[in-house]
VEXLUMMI-115532 format. One record per atom (N, C-alpha, C, O): residue in three letters; x, y, z. Coordinates in steps of 0.001 Angstrom, whole numbers, padded with zeros to 6 digits, always signed. Example, Ala and Ser with C-alpha at 12.3 -4.5 7.8 and 13.67 -1.06 7.14 Angstrom:
ALA+013190-005690+007800
ALA+012300-004500+007800
ALA+013200-003300+007800
ALA+014236-003319+008465
SER+012850-002250+007080
SER+013670-001060+007140
SER+012900+000030+007870
SER+013409+001138+008039
END
This chain:
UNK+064110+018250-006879
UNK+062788+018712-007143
UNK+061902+018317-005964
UNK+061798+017116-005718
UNK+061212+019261-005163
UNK+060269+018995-004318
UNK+059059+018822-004790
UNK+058394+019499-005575
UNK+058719+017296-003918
UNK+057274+017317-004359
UNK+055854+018138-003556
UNK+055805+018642-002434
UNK+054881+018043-004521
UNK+053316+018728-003742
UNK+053018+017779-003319
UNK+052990+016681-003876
UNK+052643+018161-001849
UNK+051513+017509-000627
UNK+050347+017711-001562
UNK+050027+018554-002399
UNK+049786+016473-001026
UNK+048131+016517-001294
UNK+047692+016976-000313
UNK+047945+016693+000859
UNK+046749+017993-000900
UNK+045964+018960-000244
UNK+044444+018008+000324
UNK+043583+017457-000361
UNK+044577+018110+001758
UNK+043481+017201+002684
UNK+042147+018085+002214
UNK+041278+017223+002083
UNK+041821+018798+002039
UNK+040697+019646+002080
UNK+039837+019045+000483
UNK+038694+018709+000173
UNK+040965+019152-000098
UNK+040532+018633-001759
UNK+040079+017046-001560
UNK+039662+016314-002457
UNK+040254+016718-000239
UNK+040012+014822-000661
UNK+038567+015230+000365
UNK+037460+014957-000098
UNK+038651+015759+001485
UNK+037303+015594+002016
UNK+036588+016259+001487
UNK+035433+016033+001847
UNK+036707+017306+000493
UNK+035225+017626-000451
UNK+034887+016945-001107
UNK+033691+017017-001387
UNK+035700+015890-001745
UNK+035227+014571-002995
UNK+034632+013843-001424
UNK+033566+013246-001572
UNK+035018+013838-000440
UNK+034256+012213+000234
UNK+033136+013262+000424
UNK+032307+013090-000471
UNK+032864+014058+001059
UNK+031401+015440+001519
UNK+030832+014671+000269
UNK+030202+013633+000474
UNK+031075+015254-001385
UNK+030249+014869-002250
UNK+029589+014257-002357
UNK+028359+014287-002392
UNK+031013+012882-002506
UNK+030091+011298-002663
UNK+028914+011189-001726
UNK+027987+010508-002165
UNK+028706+011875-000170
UNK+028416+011238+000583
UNK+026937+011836+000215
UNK+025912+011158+000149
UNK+027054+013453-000043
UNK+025790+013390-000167
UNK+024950+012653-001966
UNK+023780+012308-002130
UNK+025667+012647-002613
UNK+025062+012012-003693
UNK+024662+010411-003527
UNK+023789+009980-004280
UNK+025328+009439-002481
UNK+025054+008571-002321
UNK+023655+008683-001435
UNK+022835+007790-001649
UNK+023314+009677-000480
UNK+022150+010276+000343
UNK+020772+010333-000777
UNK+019646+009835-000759
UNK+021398+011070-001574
UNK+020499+011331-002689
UNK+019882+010431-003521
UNK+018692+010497-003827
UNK+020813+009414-003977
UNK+020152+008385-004553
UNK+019509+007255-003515
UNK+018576+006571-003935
UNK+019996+007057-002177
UNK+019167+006404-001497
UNK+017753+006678-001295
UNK+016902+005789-001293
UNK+017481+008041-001108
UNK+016410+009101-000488
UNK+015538+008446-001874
UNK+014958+007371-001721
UNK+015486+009137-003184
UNK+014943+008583-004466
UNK+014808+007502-004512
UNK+013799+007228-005163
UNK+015580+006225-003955
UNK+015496+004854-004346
UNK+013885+004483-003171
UNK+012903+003743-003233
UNK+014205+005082-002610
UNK+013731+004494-001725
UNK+011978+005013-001653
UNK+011182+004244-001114
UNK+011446+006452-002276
UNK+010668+006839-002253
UNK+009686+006460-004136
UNK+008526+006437-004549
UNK+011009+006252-004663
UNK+010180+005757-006631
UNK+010865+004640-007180
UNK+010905+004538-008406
UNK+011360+003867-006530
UNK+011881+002820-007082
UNK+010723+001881-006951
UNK+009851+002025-006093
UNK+010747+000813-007924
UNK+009264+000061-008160
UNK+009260-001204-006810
UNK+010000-002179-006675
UNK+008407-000838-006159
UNK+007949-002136-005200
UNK+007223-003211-005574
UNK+006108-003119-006088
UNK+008050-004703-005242
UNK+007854-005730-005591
UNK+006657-006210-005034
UNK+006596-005982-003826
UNK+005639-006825-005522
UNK+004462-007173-005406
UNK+004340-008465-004473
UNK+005004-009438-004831
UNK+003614-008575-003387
UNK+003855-009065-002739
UNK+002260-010584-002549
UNK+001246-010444-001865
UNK+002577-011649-003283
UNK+001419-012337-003426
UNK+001329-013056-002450
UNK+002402-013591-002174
UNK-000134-013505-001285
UNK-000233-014483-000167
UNK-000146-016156-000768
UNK-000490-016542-001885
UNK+000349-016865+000211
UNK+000368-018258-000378
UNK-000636-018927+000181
UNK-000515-020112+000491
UNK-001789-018206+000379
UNK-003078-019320+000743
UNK-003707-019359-000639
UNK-003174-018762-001574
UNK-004682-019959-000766
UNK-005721-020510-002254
UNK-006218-019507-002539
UNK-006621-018674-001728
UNK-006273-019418-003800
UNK-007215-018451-004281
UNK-008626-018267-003266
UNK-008950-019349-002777
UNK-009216-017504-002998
UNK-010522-017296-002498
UNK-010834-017774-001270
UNK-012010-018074-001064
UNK-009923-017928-000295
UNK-009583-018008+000914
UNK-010512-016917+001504
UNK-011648-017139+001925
UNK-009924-015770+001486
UNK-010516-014009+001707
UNK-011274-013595+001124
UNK-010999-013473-000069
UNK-012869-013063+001661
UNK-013813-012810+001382
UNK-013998-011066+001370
UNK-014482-010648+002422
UNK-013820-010468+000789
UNK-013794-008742+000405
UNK-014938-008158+000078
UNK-015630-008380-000916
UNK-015144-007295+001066
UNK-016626-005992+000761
UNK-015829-005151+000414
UNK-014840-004938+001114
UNK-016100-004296-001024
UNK-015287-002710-001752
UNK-016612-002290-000912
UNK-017722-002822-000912
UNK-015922-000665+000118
UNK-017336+000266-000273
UNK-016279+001215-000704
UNK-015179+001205-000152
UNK-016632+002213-001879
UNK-016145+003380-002671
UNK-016591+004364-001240
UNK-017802+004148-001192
UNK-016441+004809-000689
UNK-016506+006387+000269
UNK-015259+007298-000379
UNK-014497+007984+000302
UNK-015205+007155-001923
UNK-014221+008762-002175
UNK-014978+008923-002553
UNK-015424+008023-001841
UNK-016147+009364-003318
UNK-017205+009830-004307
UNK-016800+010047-005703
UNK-017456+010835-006383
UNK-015756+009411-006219
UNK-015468+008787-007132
UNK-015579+007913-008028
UNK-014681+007071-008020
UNK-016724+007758-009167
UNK-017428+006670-009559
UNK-016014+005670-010232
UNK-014862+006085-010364
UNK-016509+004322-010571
UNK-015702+003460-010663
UNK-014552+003194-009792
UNK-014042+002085-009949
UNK-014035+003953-008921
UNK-012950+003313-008042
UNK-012953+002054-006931
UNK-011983+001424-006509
UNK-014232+001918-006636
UNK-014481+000625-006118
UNK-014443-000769-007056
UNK-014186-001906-006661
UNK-014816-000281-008579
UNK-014519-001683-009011
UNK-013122-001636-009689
UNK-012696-002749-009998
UNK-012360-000638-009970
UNK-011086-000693-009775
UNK-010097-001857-008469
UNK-009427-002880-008334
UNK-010731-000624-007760
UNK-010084-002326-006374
UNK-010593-003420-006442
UNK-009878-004421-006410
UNK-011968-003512-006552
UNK-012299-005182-006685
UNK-011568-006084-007608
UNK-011056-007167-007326
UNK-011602-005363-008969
UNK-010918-006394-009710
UNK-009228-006567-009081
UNK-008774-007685-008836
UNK-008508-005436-008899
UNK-007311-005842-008020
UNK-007306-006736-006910
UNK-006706-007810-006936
UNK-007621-006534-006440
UNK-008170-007889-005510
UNK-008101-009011-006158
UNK-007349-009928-005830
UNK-009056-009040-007352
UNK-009464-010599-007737
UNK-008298-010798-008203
UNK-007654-011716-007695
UNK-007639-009941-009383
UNK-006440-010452-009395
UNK-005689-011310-008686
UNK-005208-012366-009096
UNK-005564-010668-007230
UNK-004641-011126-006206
UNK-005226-012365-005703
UNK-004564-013024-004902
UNK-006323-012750-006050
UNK-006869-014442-005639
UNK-007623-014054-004421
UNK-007806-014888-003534
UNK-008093-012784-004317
UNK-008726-012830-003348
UNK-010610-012955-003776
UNK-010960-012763-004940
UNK-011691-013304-002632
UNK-013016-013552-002989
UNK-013193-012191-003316
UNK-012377-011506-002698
UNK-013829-011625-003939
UNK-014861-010125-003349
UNK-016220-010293-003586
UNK-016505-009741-004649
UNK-017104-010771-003102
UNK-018577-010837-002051
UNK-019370-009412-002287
UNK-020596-009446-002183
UNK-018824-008347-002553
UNK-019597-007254-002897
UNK-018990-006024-003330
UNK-017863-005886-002854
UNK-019357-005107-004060
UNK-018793-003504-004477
UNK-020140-002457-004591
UNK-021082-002622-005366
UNK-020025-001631-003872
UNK-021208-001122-003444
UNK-020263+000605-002792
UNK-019093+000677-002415
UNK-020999+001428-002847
UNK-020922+002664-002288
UNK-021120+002609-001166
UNK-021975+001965-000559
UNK-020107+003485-000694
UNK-019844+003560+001065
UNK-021459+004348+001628
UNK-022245+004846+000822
UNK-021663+004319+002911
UNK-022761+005186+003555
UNK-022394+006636+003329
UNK-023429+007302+003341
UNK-021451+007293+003153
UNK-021110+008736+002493
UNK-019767+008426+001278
UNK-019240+007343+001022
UNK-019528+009526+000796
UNK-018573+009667-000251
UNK-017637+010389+000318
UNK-016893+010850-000549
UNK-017337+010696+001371
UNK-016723+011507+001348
UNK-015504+010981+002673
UNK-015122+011588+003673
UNK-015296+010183+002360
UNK-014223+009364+003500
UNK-012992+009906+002977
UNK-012806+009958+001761
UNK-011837+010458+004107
UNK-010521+011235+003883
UNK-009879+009813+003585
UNK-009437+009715+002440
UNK-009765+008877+004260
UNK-008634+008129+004246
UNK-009373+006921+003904
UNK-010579+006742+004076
UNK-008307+005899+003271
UNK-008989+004260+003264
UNK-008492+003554+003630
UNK-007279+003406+003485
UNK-009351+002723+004351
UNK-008949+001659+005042
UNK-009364+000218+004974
UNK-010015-000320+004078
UNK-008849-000353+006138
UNK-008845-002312+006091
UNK-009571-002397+007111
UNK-009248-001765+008116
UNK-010998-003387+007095
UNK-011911-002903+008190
UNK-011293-004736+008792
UNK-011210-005260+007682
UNK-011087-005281+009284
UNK-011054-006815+010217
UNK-012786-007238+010307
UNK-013470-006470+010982
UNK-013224-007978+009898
UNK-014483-008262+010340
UNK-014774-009270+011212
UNK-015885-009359+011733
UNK-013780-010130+011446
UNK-013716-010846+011847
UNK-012659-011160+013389
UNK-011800-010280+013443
UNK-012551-012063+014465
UNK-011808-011851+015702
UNK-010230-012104+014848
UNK-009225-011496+015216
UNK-010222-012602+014253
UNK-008560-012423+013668
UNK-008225-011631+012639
UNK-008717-011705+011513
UNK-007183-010673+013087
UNK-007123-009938+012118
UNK-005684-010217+011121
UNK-005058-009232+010731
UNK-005141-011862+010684
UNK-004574-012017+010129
UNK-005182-011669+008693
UNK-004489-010782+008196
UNK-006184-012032+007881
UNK-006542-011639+006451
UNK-007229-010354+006398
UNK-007736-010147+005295
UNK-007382-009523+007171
UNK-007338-007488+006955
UNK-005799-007659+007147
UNK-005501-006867+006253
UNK-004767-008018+007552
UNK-003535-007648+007230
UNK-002944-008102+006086
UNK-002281-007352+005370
UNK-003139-009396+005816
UNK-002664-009471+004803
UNK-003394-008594+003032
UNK-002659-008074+002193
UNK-004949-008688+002925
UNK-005406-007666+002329
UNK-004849-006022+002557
UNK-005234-005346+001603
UNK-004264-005421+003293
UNK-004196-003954+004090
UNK-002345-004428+003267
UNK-001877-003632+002454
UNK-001788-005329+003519
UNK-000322-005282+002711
UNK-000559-005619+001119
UNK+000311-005035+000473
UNK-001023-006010+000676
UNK-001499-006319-000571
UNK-002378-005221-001180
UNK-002419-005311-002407
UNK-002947-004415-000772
UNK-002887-002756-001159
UNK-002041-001800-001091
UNK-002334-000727-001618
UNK-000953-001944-000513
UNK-000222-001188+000013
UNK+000088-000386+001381
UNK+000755+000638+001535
UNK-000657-001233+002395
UNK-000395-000474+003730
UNK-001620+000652+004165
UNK-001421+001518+005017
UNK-002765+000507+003519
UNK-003627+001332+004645
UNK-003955+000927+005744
UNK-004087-000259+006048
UNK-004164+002117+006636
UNK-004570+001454+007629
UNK-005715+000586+008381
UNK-006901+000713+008076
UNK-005206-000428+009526
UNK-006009-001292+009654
UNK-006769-000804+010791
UNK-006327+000136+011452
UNK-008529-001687+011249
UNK-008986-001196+012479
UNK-009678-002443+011805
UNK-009738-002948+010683
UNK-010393-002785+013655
UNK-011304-003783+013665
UNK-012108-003552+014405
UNK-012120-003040+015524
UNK-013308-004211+013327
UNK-014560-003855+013751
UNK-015725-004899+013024
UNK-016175-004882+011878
UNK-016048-005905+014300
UNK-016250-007387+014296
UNK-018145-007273+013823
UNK-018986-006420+014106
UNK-018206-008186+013245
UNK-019577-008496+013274
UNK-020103-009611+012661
UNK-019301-010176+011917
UNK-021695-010330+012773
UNK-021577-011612+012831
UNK-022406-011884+011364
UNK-023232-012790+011260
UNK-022109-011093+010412
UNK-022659-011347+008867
UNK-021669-012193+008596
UNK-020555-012023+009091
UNK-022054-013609+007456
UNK-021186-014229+006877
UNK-020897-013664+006012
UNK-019951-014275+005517
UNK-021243-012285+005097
UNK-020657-011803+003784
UNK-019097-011909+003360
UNK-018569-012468+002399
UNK-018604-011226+004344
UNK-017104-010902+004418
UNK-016105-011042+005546
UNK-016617-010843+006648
UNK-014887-011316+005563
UNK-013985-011514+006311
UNK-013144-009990+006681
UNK-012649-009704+007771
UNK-013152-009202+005531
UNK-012361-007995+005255
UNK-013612-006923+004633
UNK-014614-007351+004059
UNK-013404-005845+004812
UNK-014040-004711+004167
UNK-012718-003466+004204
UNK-011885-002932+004936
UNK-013264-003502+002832
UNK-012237-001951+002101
UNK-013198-000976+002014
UNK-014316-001235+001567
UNK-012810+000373+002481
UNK-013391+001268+002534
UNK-012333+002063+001676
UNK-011309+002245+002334
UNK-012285+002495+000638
UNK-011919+003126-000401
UNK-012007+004627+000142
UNK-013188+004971+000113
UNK-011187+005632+000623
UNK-011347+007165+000500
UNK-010698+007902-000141
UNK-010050+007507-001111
UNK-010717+008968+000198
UNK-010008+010044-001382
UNK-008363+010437-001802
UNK-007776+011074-002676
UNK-008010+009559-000485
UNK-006800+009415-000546
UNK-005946+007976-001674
UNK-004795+007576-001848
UNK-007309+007623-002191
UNK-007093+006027-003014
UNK-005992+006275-003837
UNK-005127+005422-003641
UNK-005694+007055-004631
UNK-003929+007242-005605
UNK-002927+006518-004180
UNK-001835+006204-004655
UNK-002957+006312-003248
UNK-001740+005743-002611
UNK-001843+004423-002312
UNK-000994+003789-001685
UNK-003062+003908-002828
UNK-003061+002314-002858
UNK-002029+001891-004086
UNK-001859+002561-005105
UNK-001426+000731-003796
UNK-000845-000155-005034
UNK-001421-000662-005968
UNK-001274-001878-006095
UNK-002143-000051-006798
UNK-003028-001046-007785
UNK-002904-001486-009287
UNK-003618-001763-010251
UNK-001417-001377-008880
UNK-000714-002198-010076
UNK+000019-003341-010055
UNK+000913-003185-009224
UNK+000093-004594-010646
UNK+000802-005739-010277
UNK+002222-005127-010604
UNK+003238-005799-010431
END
């Protein structure tokens, strides 16, 4: 009795498969899988936070503030931006180091940072909230 060859074509469509289903679940893992919250190990109230709301969105500035406080950070003020109508939000540095706008700017989730210094003691950091705010993290 002769035996059947295994047919090569039938094994590299099962590896093709796997490969893209393993693609697939990486791609998904990687875009809705839940991100671990990431808390700073300085003292509570270290970081001093100005919310301005610029989406024209009422309540979303004290949305972030209290996230913030959560996170042990100060917040010093929540107030409406000079317009409402800011596309993007950001982590303002108020200060010559911009270690606590980074660490605030990762503790939202990565908006972007810019600095822009000045010599009020109010705040260390300013959030400028824009209409893009659904892509902040503002869930523990």
């Amino acid at each position: 009795m002769a035996r059947k060859r295994a047919d090569p074509s039938g094994l590299a469509l099962w590896v093709v498969g796997f490969s893209v289903v393993a693609l697939a679940g990486s791609f998904l893992w990687a875009h809705f899988a839940p991100t671990p919250r990431w808390r700073h190990p300085k003292p509570p109230g270290i970081i001093r936070v100005q919310v301005l709301n610029g989406s024209g969105e009422g309540g979303v500035g004290i949305r972030v503030a209290s996230f913030l406080r959560e996170g042990g950070y100060r917040v010093v003020e929540v107030r409406n931006a000079d317009q409402g109508d800011y596309f993007a939000t950001m982590v303002v540095a108020r200060r010559g180091d911009l270690s606590n706008a980074r660490e605030v700017a990762h503790y939202l989730g990565g908006p972007p940072l810019i600095k822009q210094a000045w010599d009020s003691d109010l705040a260390d950091v300013s959030v400028l909230v824009g209409r893009d705010r659904s892509r902040l993290h503002l869930e523990p």
